[in-house]
C-alpha positions in Angstrom: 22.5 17.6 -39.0 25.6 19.6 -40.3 26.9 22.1 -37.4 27.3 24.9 -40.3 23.9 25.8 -40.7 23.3 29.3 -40.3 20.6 31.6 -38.7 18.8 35.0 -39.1 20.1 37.1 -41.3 23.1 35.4 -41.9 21.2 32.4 -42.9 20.2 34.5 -46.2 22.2 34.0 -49.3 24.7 37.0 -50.0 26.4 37.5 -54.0 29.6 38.0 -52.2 29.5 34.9 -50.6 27.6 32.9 -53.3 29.4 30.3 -55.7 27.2 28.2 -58.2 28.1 25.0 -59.2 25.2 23.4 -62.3 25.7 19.7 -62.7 25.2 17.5 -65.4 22.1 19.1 -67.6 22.7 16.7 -70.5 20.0 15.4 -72.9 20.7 12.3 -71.5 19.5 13.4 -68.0 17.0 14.6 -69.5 15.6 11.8 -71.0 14.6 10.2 -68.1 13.1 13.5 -66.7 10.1 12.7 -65.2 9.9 14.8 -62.0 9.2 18.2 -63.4 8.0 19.2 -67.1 11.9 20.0 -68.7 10.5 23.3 -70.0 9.8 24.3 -66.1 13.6 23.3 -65.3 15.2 24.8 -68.6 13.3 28.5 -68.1 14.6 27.9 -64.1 18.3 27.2 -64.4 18.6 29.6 -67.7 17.3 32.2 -65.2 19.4 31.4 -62.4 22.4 31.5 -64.6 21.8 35.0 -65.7 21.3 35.5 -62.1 24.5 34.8 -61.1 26.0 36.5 -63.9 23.7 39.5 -63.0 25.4 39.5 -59.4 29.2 38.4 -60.3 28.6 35.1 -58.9 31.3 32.9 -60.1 29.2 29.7 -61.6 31.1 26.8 -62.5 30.1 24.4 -65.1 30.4 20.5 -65.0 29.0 17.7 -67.3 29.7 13.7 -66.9 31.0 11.8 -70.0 30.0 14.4 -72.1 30.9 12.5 -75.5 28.3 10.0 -74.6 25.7 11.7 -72.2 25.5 15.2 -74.4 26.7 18.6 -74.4 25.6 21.0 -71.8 22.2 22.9 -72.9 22.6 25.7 -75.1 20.4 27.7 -72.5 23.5 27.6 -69.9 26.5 27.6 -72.2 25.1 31.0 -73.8 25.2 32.6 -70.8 28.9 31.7 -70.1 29.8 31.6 -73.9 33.7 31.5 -72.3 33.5 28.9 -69.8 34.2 24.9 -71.3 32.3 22.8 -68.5 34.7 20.8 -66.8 33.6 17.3 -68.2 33.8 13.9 -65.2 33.5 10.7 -64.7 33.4 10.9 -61.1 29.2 10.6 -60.5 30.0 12.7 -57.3 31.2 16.1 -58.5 32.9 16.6 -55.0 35.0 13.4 -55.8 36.2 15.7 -58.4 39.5 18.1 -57.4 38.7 20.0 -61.0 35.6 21.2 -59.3 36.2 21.2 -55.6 39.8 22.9 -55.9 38.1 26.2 -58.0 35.0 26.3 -54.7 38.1 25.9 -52.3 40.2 28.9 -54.1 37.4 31.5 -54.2 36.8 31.0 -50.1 33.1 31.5 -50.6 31.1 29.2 -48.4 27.1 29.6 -49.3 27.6 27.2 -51.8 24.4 26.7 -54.3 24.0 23.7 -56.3 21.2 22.9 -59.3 21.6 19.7 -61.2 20.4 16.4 -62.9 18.9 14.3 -61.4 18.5 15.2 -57.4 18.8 12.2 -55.6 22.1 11.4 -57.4 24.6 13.7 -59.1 22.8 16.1 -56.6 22.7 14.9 -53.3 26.2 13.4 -53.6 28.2 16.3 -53.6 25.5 18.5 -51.7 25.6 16.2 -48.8 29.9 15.4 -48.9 30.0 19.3 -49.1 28.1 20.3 -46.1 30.0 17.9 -44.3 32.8 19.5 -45.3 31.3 23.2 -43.6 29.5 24.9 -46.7 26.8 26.3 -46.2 24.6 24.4 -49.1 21.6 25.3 -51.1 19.9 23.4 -53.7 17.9 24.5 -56.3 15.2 22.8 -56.5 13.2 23.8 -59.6 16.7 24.1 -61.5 16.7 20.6 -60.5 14.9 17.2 -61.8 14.7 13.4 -61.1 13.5 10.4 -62.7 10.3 10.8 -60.6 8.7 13.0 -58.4 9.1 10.3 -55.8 12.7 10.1 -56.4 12.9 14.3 -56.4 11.0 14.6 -53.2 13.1 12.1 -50.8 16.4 13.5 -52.4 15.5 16.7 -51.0 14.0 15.4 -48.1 17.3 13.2 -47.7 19.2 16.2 -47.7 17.3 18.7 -45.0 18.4 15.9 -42.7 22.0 17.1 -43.2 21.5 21.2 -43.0 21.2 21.0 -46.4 18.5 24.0 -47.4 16.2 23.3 -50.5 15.4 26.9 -52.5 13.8 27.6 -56.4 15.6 29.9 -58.5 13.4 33.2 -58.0 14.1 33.3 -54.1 17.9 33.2 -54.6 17.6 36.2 -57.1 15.8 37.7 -54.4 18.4 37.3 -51.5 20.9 38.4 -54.3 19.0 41.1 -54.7 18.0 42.1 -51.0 17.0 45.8 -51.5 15.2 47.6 -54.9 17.6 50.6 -54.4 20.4 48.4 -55.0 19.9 50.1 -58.9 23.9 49.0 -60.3 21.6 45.6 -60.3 17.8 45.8 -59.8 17.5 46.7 -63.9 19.4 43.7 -64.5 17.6 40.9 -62.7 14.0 43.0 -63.5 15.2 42.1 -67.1 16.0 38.2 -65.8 12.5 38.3 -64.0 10.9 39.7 -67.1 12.3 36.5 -69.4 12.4 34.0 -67.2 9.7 34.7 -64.3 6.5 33.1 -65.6 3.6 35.4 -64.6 5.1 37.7 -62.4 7.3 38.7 -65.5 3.6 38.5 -67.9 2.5 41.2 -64.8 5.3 43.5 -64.8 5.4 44.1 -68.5 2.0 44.5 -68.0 2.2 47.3 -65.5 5.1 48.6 -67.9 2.6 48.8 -70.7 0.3 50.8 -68.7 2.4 53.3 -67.1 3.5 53.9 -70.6 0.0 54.6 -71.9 -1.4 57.9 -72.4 -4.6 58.8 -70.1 -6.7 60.8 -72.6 -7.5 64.1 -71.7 -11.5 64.8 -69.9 -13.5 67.4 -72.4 
């Protein structure tokens, strides 16, 4: 197991510590997407990007032979409308100095990773960079395999090496920490309200009915 892993409250992920790295959500890693629905993993990693833009998390982009695999989705790039995703041929992104030299520069160690599929372009660079002392979290409904089998031993694989598995809504949480934290709680209410399934269906809900007028008793 990697010595790095943390505990207590230091195990919790912090924004000013956090750097994202999403790899490789292609169409063609999608089309062999048979681990989660692709609608589930779309709605997860669009709301973790806007997440991490939320919290200033720097998020780096990365796609693999894009001219043949496919452009990043739209659902990522139109959160970082700026950013060109830094395009490999390297299947291990942490083979990759393009990506490992901007992670090394910013001297943030929680390191969180989403990407297609788990038990490859995944666990590769998850598992190189925990032995390399980052503290690594994958996101595991921002991720996706070509089965459910293959999903489930990636992660699996990976606990073995300190390696924590997390979904998208928990790391918005950590971000998050307290509700009087107000310069972001609107923010990520407004990600939780797009991108949150029911509990966002609930809390426009409750927004409806504190905003309905009790009629008066005659």
């Amino acid at each position: 197991m990697s010595k790095n892993v943390k505990t207590g409250l230091e195990a919790l992920l912090r924004p000013e510590d956090s750097i994202l790295v999403l790899i490789d959500h292609q169409p063609f890693q999608f089309a062999n997407l048979n681990s989660h629905d692709p609608s589930m993993i779309i709605n997860a990693v669009a709301g973790l990007s806007k997440a991490a833009k939320v919290f200033n998390v720097p998020t780096i982009l990365t796609t693999v032979v894009e001219e043949r695999g496919g452009l990043l989705i739209k659902q990522i790039q139109e959160v970082f409308p700026e950013q060109k995703p830094i395009n490999r041929t390297f299947i291990n992104t942490w083979q990759d100095p393009a990506v490992t030299d901007v992670v090394a520069k910013s001297g943030r160690k929680q390191l969180i990773i989403a990407g297609l599929w788990t038990e490859v372009c995944v666990a590769m660079p998850a598992i190189q960079a925990a032995g390399e002392g980052y503290d690594v979290f994958v996101v595991t409904d921002a991720s996706g395999s070509v089965s459910a089998e293959a999903h489930d031993m990636a992660v699996r694989r990976m606990v073995q090496h300190g390696i924590t598995p997390i979904n998208w809504i928990a790391v918005a949480s950590e971000w998050q920490r307290d509700w009087a934290r107000m310069e972001s709680a609107t923010k990520i209410v407004d990600v939780l309200l797009n991108h949150g399934g029911a509990s966002g269906v609930a809390y426009a809900w409750e927004l409806q009915l504190l905003n309905t007028p009790v009629p008066a008793n005659h």
